[in-house]
N, C-alpha and C positions, 0 to 999 in steps of 0.2 A: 461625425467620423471624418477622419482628413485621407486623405489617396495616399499614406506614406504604405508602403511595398517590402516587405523583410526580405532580406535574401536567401535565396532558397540554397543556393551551394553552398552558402556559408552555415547554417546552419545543417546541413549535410557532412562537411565537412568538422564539424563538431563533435557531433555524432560516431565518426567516423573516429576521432581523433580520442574518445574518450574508452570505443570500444576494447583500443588495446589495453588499457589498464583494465587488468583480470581479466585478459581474454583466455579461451580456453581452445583447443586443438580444434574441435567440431564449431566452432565460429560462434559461440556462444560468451559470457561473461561469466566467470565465479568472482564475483564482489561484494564479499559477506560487510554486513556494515564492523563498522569498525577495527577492520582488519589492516594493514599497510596498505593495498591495494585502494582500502574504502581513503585511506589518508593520503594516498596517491592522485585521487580526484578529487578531494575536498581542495587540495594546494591548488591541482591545476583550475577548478571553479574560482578561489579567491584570487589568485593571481587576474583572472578577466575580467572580476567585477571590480576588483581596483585599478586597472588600468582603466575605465570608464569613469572611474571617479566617486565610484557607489562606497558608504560607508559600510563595512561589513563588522557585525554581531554575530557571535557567538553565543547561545547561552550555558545552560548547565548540564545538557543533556546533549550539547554535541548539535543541535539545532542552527541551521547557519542564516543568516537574514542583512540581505543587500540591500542598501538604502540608496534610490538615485531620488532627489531634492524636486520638490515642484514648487508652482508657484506659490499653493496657500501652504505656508509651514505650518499652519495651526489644523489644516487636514490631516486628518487618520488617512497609511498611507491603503494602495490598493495591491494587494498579496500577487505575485505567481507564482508556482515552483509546483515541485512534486519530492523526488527522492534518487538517488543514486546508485546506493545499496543495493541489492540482486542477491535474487536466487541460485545457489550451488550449481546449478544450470539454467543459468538467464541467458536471455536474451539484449538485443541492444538498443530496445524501446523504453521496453517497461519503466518504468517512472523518468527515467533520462532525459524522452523525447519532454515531460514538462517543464524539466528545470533548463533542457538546453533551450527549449522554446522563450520558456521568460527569458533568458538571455538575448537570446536574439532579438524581443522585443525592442530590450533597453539599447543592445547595438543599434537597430534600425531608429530609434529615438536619438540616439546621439549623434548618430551621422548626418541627420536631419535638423541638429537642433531644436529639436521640437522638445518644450517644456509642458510638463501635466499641470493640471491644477493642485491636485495630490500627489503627492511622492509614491514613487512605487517602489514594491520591497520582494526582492526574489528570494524565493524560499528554499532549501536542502532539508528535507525532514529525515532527522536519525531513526535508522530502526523501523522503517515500512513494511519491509516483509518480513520481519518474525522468524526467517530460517535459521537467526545464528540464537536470538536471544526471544521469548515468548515474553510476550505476546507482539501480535503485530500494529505495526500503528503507535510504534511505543511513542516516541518524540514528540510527536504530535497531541498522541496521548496524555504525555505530562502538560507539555505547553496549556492543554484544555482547561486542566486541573481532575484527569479523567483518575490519572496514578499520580500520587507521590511520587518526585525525586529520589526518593531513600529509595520508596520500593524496585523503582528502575534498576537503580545504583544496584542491587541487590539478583536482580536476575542473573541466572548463571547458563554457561553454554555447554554443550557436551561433554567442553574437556575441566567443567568446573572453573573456569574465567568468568569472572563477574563482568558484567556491563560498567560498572564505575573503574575499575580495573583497565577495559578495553580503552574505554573511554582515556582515561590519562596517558593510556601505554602510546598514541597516534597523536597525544598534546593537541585533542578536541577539546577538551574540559573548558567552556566559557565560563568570564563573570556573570555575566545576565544572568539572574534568576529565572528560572522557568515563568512563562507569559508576560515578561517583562517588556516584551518586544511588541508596540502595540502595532493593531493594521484596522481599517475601516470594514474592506471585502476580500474577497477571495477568488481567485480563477485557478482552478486544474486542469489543464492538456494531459490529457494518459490516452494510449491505447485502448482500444473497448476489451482486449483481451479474451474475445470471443466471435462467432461468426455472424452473428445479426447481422451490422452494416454493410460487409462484402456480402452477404447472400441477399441483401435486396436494394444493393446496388445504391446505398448512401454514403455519402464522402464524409457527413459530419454528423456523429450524436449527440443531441441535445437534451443534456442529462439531466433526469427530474429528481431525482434521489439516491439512494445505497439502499439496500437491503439493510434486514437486522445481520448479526451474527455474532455466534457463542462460539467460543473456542472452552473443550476439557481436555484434563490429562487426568486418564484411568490409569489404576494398578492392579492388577489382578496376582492373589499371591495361590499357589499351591503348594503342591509337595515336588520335588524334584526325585526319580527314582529310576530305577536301571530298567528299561526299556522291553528287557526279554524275560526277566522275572517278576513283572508285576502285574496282577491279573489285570482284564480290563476294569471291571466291576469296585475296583479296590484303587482306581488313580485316581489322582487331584491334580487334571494335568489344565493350566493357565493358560496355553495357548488354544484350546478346544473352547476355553473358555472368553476368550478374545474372538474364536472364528466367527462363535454366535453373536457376539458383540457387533460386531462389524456387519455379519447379516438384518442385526436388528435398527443400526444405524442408517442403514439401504433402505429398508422396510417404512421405517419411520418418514425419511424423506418421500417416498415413494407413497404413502399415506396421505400427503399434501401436493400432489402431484396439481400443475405445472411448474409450479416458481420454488418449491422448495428443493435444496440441497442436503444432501450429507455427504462425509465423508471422513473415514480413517484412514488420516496419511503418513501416519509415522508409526511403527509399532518395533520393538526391541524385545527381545525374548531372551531367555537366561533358565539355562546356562548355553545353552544355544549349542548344544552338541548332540552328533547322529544317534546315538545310543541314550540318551536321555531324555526324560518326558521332563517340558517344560515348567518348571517350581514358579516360572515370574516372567511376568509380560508388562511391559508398560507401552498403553499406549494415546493415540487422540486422537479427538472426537473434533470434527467441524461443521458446525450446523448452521443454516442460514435462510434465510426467507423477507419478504419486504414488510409480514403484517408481525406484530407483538406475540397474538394470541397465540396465531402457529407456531412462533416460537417457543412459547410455554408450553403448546403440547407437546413437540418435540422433542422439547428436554423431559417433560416428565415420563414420555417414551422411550428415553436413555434410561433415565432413573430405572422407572419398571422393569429394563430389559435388563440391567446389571443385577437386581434385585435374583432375580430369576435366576439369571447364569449364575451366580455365587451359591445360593441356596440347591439348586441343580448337580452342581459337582464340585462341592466341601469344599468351595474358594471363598478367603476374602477378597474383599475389594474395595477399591476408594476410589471417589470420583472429585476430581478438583474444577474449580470453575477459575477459568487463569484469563481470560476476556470476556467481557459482552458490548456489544456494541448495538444502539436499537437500530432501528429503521430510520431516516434522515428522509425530511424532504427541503430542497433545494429554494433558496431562495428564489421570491420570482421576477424580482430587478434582473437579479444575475442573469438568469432562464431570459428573461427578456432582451439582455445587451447579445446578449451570444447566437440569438435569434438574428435578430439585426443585422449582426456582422454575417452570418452565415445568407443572409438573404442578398445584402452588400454582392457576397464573393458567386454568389448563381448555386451555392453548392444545393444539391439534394442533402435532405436532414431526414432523421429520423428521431422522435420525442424517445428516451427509452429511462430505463432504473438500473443502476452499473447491479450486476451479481458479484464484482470485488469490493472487496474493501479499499478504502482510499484516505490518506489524511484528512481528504478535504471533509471528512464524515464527521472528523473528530473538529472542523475548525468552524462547522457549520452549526454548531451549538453555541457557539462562541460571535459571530457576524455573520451575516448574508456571503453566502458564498453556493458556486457550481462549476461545474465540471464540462470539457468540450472531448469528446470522443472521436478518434480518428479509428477507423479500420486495420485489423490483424489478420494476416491474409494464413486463409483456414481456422479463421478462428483460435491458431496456437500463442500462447504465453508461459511463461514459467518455461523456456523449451528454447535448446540455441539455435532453434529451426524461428524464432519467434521473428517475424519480418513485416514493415508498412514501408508501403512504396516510398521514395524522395518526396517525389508531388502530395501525397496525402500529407504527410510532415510538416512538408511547407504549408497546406491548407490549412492545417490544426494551427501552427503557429501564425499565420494572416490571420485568420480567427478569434485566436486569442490576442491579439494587437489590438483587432479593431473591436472587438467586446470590451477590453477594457478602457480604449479610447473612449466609445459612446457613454459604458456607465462612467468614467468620469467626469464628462462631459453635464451628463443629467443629476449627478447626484454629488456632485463637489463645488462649493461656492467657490467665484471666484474672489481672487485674495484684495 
């Protein structure tokens, strides 16, 4: 590991600089991928990694990947990055603080002249949070070989815009073919996105794994009927049949109690008017846990519990499985360099399993790859209250410098 130092204001100041594109009134980000705003910060990203001299790809899916050159050209190079993109009300960490972090990396390497063994390649993954276009993790997802390109190209968002669509309309669309772009390893800088590290007072998490997690989209159909003349005994009203749904989603996770989740976080009702019992409900299901099995019981305790509510009160229904993602565990090079570096900097660590979803899940089936965790003060994310101190930031990003220094160091011949 060498004593080279990132700079903390500058990459504060990055941060800072990126927030205004889709910033929103309450201090938060709306930067749905693929929107103007999302091609707003894809320009202002290549504009800095070409000004460093990094060769930047594009591939088919909107995926961006910076090449700065090391000494062994015939090394696979070593990955950083995270995502851009943001939730309808994001915040100004969430995936950002990784991809501004790889930057700063490569700045603080150029300033210093310092040459890697391997080349290193900073990442923009299209499509991480799933808010505009489902599932989540799309980009990455393809890159994996998890989806099809078609089937991507093919997702559609509320207003019926396809993702291939979006895609051209911001002149993302690269040559590269999906996974064309090769890398050796992998490092992600995110937020923990929860309260663990600030409530026992560790500065860096030292990520073992991702959980599993299933993403559905339910449809529950009834009868739609006037409100004051229909007896009770005689509705088929869809949203009574969603409420149980939703309690049986609770139940379920709460069944697996401590590590497991559920949740229904979207739900659309039709015709959606005061006087009207609900004909039609669409909604989804988010289920997630670290072990396999729990997750099979959990979905088969969806299953059951629609089976039920349909049968129950003369609805159909349909249940779609629109992601799964299993359980990851984390390379233990990786785990091992990001140790290192965290011991390096004096930080308190805490060994943890992320409860979000993360690229790095889908890129870890693919190379040795993990994740460095900085602290989210209360725990908030998805939320434009979402906030990590300067100093944590800059620790995350010192961290990831010198993680990927060392695993270079150990696991790249030199040329």
């Amino acid at each position: 590991m060498s004593n080279l130092t990132i700079d903390a204001e500058r990459l504060w100041d990055s941060l800072t600089e990126t927030a205004a594109i889709g910033a929103t009134p309450d201090g938060g980000i709306a930067r749905l991928t693929l929107s103007e705003d999302d091609r707003r910060v894809r320009d202002w990203l290549r504009a800095r990694v070409e000004a460093l001299g990094c060769t930047l790809t594009v591939d088919a899916v909107g995926n961006m990947f910076a090449l700065r050159p090391g000494r062994n050209p015939d090394a696979k190079p070593i990955a950083m990055g995270s995502h851009l993109d943001t939730q309808p009300t994001g915040g100004k960490f969430d995936g950002v603080l990784g991809v501004l972090a790889g930057l700063e990396v490569l700045r603080t390497l150029d300033g210093a002249g310092y040459v890697t063994e391997a080349p290193l390649l900073l990442v923009n993954w299209t499509n991480e949070e799933g808010s505009r276009f489902a599932p989540a993790m799309l980009g990455s997802g393809v890159y994996a070989g998890i989806y099809g390109d078609a089937w991507a190209e093919a997702r559609a968002d509320s207003a019926g815009t396809t993702f291939g669509a979006a895609l051209d309309a911001i002149g993302y669309r690269g040559a590269a073919a999906p996974g064309a772009v090769p890398f050796g390893a992998m490092f992600e800088l995110h937020i923990e996105q929860g309260p663990i590290l600030e409530a026992e007072g560790a500065g860096i998490g030292i990520v073992q794994g991702v959980q599993g997690m299933r993403w559905f989209e339910v449809t529950l159909e009834g009868q739609a009927a006037h409100t004051g003349s229909t007896p009770m005994p005689m509705r088929r009203n869809a949203l009574l049949g969603a409420a149980r749904l939703v309690e049986a989603v609770d139940a379920a996770a709460l069944a697996h109690a401590p590590d497991a989740v559920g949740t229904v976080g979207h739900l659309a009702v039709s015709p959606n008017s005061n006087n009207v019992i609900p004909g039609h409900v669409f909604l989804t299901v988010d289920l997630r846990h670290p072990e396999e099995a729990v997750l099979d019981a959990m979905e088969a305790a969806l299953r059951d519990a629609l089976d039920r509510v349909t049968v129950g009160l003369s609805l159909t229904g349909r249940l779609q499985a629109i992601a799964r993602t299993a359980p990851v565990a984390f390379d233990p090079d990786c785990i091992a360099s990001v140790r290192r570096a965290a011991e390096k900097g004096g930080h308190a660590t805490r060994d943890m399993v992320s409860g979000a979803g993360h690229d790095a899940a889908h890129v870890a089936r693919l190379v040795p790859t993990t994740m460095v965790f900085v602290p989210s003060a209360g725990g908030l994310s998805h939320n434009p209250a979402e906030s990590t101190a300067p100093a944590e930031c800059a620790s995350g990003a010192q961290v990831l410098l010198d993680a990927v220094l060392d695993y270079d160091a150990r696991h790249t011949p030199a040329a």
